[in-house]
C-alpha positions in Angstrom: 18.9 -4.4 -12.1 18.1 -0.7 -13.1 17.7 0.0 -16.4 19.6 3.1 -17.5 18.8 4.7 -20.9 21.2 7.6 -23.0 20.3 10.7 -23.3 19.9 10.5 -27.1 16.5 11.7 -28.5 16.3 8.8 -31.6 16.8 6.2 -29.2 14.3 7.5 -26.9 11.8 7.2 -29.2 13.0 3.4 -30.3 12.8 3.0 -26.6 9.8 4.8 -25.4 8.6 0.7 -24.8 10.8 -0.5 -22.6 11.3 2.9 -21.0 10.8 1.5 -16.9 7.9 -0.5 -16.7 8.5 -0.3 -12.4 10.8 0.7 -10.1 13.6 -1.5 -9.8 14.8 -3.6 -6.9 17.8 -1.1 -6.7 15.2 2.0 -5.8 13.5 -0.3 -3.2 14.1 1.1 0.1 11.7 -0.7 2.3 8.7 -3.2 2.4 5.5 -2.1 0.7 2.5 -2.6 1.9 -0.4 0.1 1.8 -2.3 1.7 4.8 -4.9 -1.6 4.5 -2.3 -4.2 4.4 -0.5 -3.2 7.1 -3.5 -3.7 9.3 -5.3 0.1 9.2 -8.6 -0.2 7.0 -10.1 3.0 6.8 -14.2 4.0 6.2 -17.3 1.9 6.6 -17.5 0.4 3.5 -15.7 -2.5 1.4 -13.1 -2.1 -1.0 -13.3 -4.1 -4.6 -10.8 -7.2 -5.2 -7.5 -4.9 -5.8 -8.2 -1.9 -3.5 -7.5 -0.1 -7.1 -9.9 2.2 -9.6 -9.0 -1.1 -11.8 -12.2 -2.4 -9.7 -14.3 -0.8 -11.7 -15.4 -3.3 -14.6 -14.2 -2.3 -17.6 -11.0 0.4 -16.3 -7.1 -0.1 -17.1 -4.4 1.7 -16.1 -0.9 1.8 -17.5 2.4 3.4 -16.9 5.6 4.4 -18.1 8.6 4.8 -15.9 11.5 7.2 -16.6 14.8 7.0 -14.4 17.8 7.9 -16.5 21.2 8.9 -14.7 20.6 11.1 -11.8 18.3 13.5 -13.2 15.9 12.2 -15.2 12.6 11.1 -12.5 9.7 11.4 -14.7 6.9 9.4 -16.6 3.4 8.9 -17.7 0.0 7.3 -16.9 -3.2 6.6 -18.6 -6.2 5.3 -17.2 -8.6 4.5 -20.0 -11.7 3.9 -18.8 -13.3 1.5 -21.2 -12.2 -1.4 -23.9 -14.5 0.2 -27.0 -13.4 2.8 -29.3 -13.8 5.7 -26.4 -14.5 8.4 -29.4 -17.1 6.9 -30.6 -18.6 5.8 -27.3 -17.8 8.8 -24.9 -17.9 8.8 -21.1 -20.1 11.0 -19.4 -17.8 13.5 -17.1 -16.7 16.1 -15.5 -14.0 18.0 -14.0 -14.1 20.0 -10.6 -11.3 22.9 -9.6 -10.1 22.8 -6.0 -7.6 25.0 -6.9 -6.8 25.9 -10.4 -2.6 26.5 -10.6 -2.3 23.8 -13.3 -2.9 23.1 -17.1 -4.9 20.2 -17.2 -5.9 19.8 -21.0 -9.1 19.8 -22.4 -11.3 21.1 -19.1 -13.4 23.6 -21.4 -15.1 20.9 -23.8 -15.3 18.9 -20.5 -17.3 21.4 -19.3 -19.4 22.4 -21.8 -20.7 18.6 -23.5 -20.2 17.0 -20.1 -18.3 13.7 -21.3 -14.7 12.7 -22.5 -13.5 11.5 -25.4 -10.0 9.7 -24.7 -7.9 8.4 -22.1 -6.7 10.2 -19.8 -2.9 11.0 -19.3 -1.1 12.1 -16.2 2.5 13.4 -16.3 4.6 16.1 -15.7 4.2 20.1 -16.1 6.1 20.8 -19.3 5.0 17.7 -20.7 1.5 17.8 -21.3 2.1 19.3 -25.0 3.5 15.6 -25.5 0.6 13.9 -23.6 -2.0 15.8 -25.9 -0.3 14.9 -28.8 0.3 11.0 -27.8 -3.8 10.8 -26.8 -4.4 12.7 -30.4 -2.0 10.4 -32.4 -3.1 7.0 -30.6 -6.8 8.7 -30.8 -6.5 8.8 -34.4 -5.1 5.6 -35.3 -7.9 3.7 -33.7 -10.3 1.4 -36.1 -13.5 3.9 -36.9 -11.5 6.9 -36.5 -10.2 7.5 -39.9 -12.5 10.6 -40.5 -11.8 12.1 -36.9 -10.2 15.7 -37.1 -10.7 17.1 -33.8 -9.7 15.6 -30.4 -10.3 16.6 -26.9 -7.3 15.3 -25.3 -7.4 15.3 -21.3 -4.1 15.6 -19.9 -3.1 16.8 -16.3 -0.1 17.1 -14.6 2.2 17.8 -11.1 5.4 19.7 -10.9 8.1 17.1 -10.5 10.9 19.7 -11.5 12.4 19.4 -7.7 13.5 15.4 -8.3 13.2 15.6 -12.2 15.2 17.6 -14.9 12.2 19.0 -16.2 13.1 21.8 -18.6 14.3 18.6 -20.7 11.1 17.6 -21.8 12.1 13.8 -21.8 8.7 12.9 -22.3 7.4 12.3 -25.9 4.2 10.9 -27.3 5.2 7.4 -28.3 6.0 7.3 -24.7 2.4 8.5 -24.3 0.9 5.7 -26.4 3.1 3.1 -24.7 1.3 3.8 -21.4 -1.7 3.3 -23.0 -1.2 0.2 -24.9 0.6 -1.1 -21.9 -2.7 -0.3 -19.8 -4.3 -3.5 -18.1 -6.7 -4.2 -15.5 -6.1 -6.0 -12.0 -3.5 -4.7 -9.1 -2.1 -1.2 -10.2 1.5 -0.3 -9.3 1.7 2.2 -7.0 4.3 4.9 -5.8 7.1 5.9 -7.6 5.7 4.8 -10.8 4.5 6.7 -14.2 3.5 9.9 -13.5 4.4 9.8 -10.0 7.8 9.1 -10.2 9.2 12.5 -9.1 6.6 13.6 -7.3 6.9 15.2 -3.5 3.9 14.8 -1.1 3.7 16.4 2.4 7.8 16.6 2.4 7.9 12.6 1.6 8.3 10.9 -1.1 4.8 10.8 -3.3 3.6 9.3 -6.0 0.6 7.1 -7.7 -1.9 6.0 -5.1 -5.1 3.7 -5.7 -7.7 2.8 -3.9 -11.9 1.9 -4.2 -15.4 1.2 -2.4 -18.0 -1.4 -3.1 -21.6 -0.3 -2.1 -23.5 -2.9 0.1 -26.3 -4.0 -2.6 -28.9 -2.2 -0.4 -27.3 1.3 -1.6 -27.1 0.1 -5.2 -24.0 -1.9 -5.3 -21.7 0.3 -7.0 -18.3 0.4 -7.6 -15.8 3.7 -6.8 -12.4 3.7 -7.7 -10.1 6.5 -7.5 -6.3 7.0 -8.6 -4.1 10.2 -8.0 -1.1 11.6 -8.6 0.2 13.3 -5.6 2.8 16.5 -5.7 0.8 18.3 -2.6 1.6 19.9 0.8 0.2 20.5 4.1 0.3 19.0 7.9 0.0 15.1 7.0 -3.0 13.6 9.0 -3.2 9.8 8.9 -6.6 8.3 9.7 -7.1 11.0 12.1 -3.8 11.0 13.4 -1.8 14.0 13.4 1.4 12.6 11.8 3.2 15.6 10.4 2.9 17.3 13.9 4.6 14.6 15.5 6.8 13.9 13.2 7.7 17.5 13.0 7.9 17.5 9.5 5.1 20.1 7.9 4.1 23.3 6.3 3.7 26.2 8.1 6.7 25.0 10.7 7.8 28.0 12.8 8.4 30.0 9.3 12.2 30.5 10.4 12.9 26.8 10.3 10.3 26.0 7.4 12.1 24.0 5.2 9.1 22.5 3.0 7.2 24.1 0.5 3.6 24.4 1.0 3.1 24.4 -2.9 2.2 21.7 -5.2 -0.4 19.6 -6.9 -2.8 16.8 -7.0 -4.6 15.2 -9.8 -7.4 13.0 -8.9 -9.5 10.2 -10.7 -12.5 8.8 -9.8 -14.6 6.4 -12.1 -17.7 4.4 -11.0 -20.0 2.2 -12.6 -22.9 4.4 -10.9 -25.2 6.1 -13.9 -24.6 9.4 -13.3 -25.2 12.6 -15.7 -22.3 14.9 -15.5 -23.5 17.3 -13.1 -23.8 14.1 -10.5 -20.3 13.3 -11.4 -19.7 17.1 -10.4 -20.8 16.9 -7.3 -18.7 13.7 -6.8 -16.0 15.1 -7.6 -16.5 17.7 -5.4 -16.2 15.1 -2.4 -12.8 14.1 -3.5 -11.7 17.5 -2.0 -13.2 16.1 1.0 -11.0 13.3 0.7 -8.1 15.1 0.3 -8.6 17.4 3.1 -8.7 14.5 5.3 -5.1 13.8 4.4 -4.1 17.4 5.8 -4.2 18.7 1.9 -5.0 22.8 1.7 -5.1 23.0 -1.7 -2.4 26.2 -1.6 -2.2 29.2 -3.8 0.3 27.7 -6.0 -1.2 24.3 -6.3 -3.1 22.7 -9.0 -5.3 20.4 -7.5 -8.5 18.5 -10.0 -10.5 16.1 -9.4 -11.8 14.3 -13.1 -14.8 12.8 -12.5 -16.4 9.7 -14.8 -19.1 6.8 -15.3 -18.7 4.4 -16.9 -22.5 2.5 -16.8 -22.4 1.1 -20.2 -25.9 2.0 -20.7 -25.1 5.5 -20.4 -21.8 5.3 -22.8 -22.8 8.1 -25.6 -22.5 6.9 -29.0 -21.4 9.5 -31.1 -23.3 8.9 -34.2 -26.9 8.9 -31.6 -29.3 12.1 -32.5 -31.2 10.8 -29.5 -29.7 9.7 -26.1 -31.8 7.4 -23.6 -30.1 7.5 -20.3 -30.6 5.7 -16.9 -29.5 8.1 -14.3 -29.3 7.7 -10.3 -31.9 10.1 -8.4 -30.3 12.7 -6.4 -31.4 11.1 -3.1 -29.7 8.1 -3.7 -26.1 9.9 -4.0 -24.7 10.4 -0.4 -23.4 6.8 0.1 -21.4 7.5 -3.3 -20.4 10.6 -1.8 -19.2 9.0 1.3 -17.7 6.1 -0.5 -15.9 8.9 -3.3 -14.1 10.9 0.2 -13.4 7.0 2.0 -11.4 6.1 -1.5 -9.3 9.1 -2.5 -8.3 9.8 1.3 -7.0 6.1 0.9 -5.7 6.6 -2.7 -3.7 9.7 -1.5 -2.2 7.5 1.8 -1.2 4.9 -0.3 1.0 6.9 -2.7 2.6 7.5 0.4 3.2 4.3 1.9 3.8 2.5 -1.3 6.4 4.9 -2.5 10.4 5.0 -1.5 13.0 7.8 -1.2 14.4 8.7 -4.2 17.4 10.9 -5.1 17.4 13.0 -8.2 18.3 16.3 -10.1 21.0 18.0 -8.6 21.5 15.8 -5.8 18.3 16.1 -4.7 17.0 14.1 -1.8 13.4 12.8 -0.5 12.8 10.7 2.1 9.9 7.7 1.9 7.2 8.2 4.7 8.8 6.6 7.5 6.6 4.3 7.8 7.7 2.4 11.2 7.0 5.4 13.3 4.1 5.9 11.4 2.7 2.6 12.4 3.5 3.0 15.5 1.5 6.5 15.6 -1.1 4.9 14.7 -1.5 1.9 17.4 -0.4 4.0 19.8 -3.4 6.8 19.2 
């Protein structure tokens, strides 16, 4: 049964909790099952137990759900990437810029010390004032934070403002804080969940996607997980398979009849257990671009498409109080099978926001079809 909250600010605060852990059976439209489970692996190499960044040892991810009357289509994820006190141990990082029409949060200090600080939070557009002050807030209430006065939040976001009321700002930071208490490890919930509740991809309905690679112990053995928030356009390719052509369903369509809209954004995760320095993890990231360009992405003018880019090697974590750092860190000749492994998991992250995701309608009547995912199928045995 769907849970319906009122629009009343006090008690969205009381329940910011119990918010919408999932979709409900009432939203489900048709069976999930992501590209893999329906019979199509994709890439050389294995995934980890879940197919999810959670494969990463150490990585949770947690979300909150908003679906209130027939305009509210919203919510948040966090994706915390270790169980310590993440100030005081930070994660080596960084962040790359397919295509910078977005406000992701805290890319400067990213940039220049080459680690994070926090989780990190995925929502909405006009709601990452709320997600920087939910990481701040939960930041500072953490055991061995008491003297902490400065936080480098990292928040991104996607413009969900076609499904989703967004000029109301439902979003606030105990909601912010509830996805990350609420963050565990295991199968991750995919679709139209947390921050990809409202979220359009390719004309379809979009959403959270997961997916990760396992290097054969002869290249290391390493673990690649990647999770994205998809809000993106372009002509839909599926394992090679030109699906938006034959579906007749894409950007760029005969510009008379061109109903989509080419615009959007894509926020994109990727976290491995690899010891890389931060200008590895750059060039990583880099190769989730790859990735999304297999999907038929083109990163438009108007989108905001970033890729954040972490390890999380424990032997690398950077205590804060350290004047010294010793750090174990992967040789550039041994990066292309993490490379390869970083494109095979966020091309299968972004398909399975698709396939795991069902049509939704929201603000103003507002509708979005699910990827059909019959004639997809059948598109792809039939190649």
């Amino acid at each position: 049964m769907e849970l319906i909250l009122r629009n009343n600010s006090m008690k969205r605060h009381i329940l910011a909790a119990i918010c919408i852990i999932v979709a409900t059976t009432s939203l489900v439209a048709q069976e999930h099952k992501t590209l893999r489970e329906w019979g199509f692996p994709t890439g050389i190499f294995e995934t980890g137990k879940y197919n999810a960044i959670t494969d990463v040892p150490g990585v949770t991810v947690g979300h909150v759900t908003c679906i209130e009357g027939d305009s509210i289509r919203t919510g948040v994820t966090a994706i915390v990437p270790h169980q310590g006190n993440i100030f005081s141990h930070k994660v080596p990082a960084a962040i790359y810029v397919g295509n910078g029409f977005g406000k992701l949060a805290g890319v400067t200090q990213v940039r220049e010390l080459g680690n994070i600080e926090t989780p990190i939070i995925l929502t909405n557009t006009l709601s990452v004032a709320a997600g920087i002050e939910g990481v701040v807030r939960y930041t500072l209430q953490q055991p061995g934070n008491e003297n902490v006065r400065s936080v480098n939040a990292i928040v991104g976001e996607t413009n969900d403002g076609h499904l989703n009321a967004i000029r109301h700002m439902y979003i606030t930071p105990s909601m912010v804080i509830d996805a990350i208490n609420k963050a565990h490890g295991g199968p991750v919930e995919q679709g139209n969940v947390g921050a990809g509740t409202g979220t359009i991809c390719f004309g379809f309905k979009g959403g959270i996607g997961t997916s990760s690679r396992v290097l054969p112990e002869s290249l290391g053995g390493y673990t690649i997980g990647v999770l994205a928030q998809t809000n993106y356009g372009g002509i839909l390719e599926i394992d090679g398979v030109q699906v938006g052509q034959k579906l007749h369903k894409h950007d760029f369509i005969d510009h008379v009849r061109r109903t989509e809209n080419v615009d959007g954004s894509c926020m994109m995760v990727v976290i491995t257990d690899a010891p890389l320095d931060s200008r590895n993890l750059e060039r990583m990231a880099k190769r989730a671009m790859m990735g999304l360009a297999k999907t038929g992405g083109i990163a438009s003018n108007g989108s905001g498409d970033y890729v954040i880019a972490l390890s999380v090697a424990p032997e690398n974590l950077i205590n804060d109080k350290a004047k010294t750092l010793t750090t174990t860190v992967l040789a550039n000749s041994q990066m292309s099978p993490i490379f390869a492994a970083t494109i095979e998991a966020t091309a299968e992250a972004l398909w399975n926001s698709l396939f795991m995701a069902d049509s939704m309608t929201g603000r103003n009547g507002h509708h979005v079809d699910a990827l059909p995912v019959t004639q997809v199928l059948k598109m792809l045995r039939n190649r």
